[in-house]
N, C-alpha and C positions, 0 to 999 in steps of 0.2 A: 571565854564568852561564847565561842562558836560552837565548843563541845556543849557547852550548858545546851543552849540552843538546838542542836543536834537532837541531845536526850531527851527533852521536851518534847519537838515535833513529833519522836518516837514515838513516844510514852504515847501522844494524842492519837498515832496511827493504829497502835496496839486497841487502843479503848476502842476506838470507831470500829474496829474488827470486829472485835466482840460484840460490838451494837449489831454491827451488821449479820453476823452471824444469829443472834439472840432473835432476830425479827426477820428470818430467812422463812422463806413460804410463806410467809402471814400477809405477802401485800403490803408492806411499809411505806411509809416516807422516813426519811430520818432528814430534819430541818438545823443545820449547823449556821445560827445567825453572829455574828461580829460587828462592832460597833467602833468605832475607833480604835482597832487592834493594831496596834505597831511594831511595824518588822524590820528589820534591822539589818541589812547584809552587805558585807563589805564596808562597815561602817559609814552606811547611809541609811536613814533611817525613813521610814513611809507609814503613813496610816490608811488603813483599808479598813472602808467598809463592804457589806455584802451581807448577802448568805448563800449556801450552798445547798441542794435540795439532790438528794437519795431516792430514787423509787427503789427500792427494793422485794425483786422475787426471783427468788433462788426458788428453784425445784432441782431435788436431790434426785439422780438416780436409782432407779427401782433394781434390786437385785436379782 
């Protein structure tokens, strides 16, 4: 279960990268909302609500 877990949270950090990347320089927000999401660790389990908000600006170095 923990591995399952593990792979997932990845798998979500991987995508958000990508978002994050895809919307570098443009000024973003990127809005990550959760609604009774439930987590589980050490075999206690909790529900969170939230959101998470991203400003994103990446400026790339000029060569």
């Amino acid at each position: 279960m923990v591995k399952k877990m593990a792979e997932t949270v990845k798998g979500l950090g991987e995508s958000i990268a990508l978002l994050v990347e895809k919307l570098a320089g443009k000024g973003s927000n990127l809005e990550l909302s959760f609604n009774d999401l439930t987590l589980e660790v050490a075999g206690l389990k909790t529900k969170v609500n939230g959101s998470v908000v991203l400003n994103i600006l990446y400026v790339s170095k000029e060569k």
